[in-house]
C-alpha positions in Angstrom: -188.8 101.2 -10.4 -191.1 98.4 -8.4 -194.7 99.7 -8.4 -194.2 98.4 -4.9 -192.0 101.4 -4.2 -195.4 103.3 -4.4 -196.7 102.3 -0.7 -193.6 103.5 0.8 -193.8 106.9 -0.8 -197.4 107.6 -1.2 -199.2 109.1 1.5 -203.2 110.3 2.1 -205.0 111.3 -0.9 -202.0 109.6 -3.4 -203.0 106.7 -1.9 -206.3 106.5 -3.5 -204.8 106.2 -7.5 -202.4 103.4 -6.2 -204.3 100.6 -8.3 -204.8 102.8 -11.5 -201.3 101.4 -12.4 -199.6 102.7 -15.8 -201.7 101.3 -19.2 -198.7 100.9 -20.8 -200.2 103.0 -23.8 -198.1 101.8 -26.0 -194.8 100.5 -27.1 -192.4 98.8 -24.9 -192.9 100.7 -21.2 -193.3 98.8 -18.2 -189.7 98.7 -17.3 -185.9 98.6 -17.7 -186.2 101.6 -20.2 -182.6 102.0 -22.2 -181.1 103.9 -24.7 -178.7 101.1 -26.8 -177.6 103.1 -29.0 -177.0 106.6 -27.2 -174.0 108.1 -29.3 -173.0 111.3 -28.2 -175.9 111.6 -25.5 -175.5 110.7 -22.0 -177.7 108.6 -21.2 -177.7 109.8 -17.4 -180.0 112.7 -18.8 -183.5 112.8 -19.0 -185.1 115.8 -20.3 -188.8 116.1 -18.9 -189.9 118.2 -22.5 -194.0 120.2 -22.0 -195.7 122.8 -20.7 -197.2 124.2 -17.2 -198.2 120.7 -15.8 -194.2 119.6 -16.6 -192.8 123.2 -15.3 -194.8 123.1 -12.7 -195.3 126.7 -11.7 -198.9 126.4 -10.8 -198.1 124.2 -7.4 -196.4 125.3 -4.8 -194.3 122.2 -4.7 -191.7 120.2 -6.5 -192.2 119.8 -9.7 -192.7 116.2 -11.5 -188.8 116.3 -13.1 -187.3 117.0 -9.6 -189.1 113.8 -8.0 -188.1 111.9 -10.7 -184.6 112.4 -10.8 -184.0 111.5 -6.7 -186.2 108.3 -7.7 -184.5 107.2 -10.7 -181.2 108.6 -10.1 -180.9 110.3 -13.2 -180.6 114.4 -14.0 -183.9 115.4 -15.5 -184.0 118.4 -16.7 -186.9 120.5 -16.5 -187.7 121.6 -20.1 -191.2 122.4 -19.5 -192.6 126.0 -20.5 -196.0 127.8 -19.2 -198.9 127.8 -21.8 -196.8 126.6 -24.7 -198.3 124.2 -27.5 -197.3 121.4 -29.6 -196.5 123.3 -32.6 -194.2 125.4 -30.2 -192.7 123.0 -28.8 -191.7 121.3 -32.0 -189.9 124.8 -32.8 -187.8 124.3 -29.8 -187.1 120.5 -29.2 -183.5 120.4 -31.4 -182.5 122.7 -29.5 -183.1 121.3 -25.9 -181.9 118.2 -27.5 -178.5 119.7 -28.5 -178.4 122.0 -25.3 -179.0 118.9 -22.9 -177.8 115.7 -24.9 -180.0 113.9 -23.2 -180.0 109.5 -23.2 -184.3 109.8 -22.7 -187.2 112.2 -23.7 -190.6 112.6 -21.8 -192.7 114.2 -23.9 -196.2 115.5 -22.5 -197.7 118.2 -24.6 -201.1 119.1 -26.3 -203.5 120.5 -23.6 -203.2 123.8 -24.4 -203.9 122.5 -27.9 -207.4 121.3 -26.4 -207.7 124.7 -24.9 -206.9 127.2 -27.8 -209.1 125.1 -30.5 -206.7 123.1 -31.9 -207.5 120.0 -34.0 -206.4 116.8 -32.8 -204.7 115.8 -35.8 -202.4 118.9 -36.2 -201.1 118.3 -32.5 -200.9 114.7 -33.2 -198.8 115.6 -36.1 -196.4 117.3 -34.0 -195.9 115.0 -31.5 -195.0 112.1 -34.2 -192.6 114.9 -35.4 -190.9 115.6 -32.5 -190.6 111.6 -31.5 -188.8 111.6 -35.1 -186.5 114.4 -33.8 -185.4 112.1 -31.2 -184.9 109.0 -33.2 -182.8 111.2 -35.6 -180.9 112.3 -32.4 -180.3 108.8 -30.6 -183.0 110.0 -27.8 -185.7 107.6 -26.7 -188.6 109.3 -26.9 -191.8 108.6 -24.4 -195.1 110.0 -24.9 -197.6 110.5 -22.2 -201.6 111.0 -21.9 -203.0 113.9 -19.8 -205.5 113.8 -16.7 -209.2 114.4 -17.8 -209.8 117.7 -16.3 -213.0 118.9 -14.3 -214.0 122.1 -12.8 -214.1 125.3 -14.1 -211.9 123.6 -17.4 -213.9 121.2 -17.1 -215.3 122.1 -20.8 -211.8 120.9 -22.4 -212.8 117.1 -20.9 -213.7 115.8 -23.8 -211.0 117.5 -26.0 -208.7 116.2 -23.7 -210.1 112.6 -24.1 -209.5 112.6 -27.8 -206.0 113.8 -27.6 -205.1 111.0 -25.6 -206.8 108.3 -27.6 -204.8 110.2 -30.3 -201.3 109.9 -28.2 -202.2 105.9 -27.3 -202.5 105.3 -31.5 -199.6 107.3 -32.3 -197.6 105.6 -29.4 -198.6 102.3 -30.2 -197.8 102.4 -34.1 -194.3 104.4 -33.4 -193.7 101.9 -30.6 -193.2 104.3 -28.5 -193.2 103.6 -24.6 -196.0 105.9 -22.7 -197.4 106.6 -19.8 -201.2 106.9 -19.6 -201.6 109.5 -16.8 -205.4 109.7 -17.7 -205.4 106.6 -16.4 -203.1 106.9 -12.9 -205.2 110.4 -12.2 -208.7 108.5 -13.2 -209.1 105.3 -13.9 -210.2 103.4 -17.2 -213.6 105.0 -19.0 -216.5 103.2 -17.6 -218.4 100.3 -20.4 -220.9 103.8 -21.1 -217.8 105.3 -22.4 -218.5 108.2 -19.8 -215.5 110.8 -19.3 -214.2 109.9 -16.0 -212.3 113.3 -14.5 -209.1 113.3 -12.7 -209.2 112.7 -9.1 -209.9 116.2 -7.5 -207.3 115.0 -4.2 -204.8 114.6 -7.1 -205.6 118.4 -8.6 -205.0 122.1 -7.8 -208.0 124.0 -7.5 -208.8 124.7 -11.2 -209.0 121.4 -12.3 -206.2 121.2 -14.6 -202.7 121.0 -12.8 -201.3 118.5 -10.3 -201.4 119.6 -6.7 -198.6 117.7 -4.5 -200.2 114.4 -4.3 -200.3 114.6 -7.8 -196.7 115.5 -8.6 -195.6 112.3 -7.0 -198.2 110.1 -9.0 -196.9 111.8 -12.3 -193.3 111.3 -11.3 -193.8 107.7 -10.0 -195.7 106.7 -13.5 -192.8 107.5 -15.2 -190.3 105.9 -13.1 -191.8 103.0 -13.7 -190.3 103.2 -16.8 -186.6 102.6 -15.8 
């Protein structure tokens, strides 16, 4: 999708991200995302694979996955499940994979990871895992970075800044395209190397999950992809 597309969907507070464009992480994003060699996938399907901030049950508005499908004129699936981690959702991804047959994965997964404790390397460790799974299933896999988040989980900022320097190595060395959301909800770190939070317009009130506005950043950033 044209970034330009952005202007003519974007309204109010979106408005103010519309420069933070996609990092490009890693791999080959940036558009024209294809699956060459699908085999018995369809590559029509794009499963949208994480937790609350991909099921979307904390907003009171479409989800990400149903944007993105009217945008890229796809079926996404919604594979997203409240509070789950990494190591949870490496238990389950075969089987969305078989259930859905999907031509692309969007994988967004390891806050709850930052909240619960977890060490950065055992959630990185999944996430190469589960972009294996994919390749081993003819699914492109993309990987995706989270918003820093402020307020009253506001404590899990930095936590959340390591994982996605961890997701921006593991992308790059996998080659795996991603989508640096840290970036379209914030901006780049500052030269002090100072956490810059998520825009608050972009956020529901607790800091942590995408309000509206921020539903339709999240969605555009990955149709940028294709």
């Amino acid at each position: 999708m044209d970034r330009k597309y952005r202007t003519s969907v974007l309204r109010g507070p979106a408005l103010a991200v519309l420069f933070a464009l996609m990092a490009g992480c890693g791999g080959d994003g940036g558009g024209g995302l294809s699956n060459k060699n699908p085999g018995a996938n369809d590559v029509g399907v794009v499963v949208a694979f994480g937790d609350s901030i991909t099921m979307g049950n904390r907003c009171a508005c479409a989800p990400y996955p149903a944007r993105l499908s009217g945008w890229i004129g796809k079926v996404v699936v919604n594979a997203g499940i409240n509070g789950t981690m990494a190591r949870e959702g490496l238990g389950r991804i075969q089987s969305v994979i078989v259930g859905n047959r999907p031509g692309f994965m969007l994988i967004l997964y390891g806050i709850n990871d930052v909240i619960h404790g977890q060490g950065t390397g055992g959630t990185a460790g999944a996430l190469r895992q589960m972009v294996e799974i994919c390749r081993q299933n003819n699914v492109v896999p993309v990987l995706a970075t989270y918003p820093i988040p402020f307020g009253s989980h506001g404590v899990f900022a930095g936590g959340t800044r390591g994982l996605n320097f961890a997701i921006r190595s593991l992308a790059s060395e996998m080659r795996v395209p991603c989508v640096d959301l840290e970036a379209e909800f914030g901006g780049a770190p500052g030269p002090d190397g100072a956490i810059v939070p998520a825009n608050r317009a972009l956020m529901e009130a607790d800091g942590l999950h995408p309000n509206d506005a921020g539903t339709q950043v999240m969605a555009l950033a990955f149709a940028d992809l294709f």
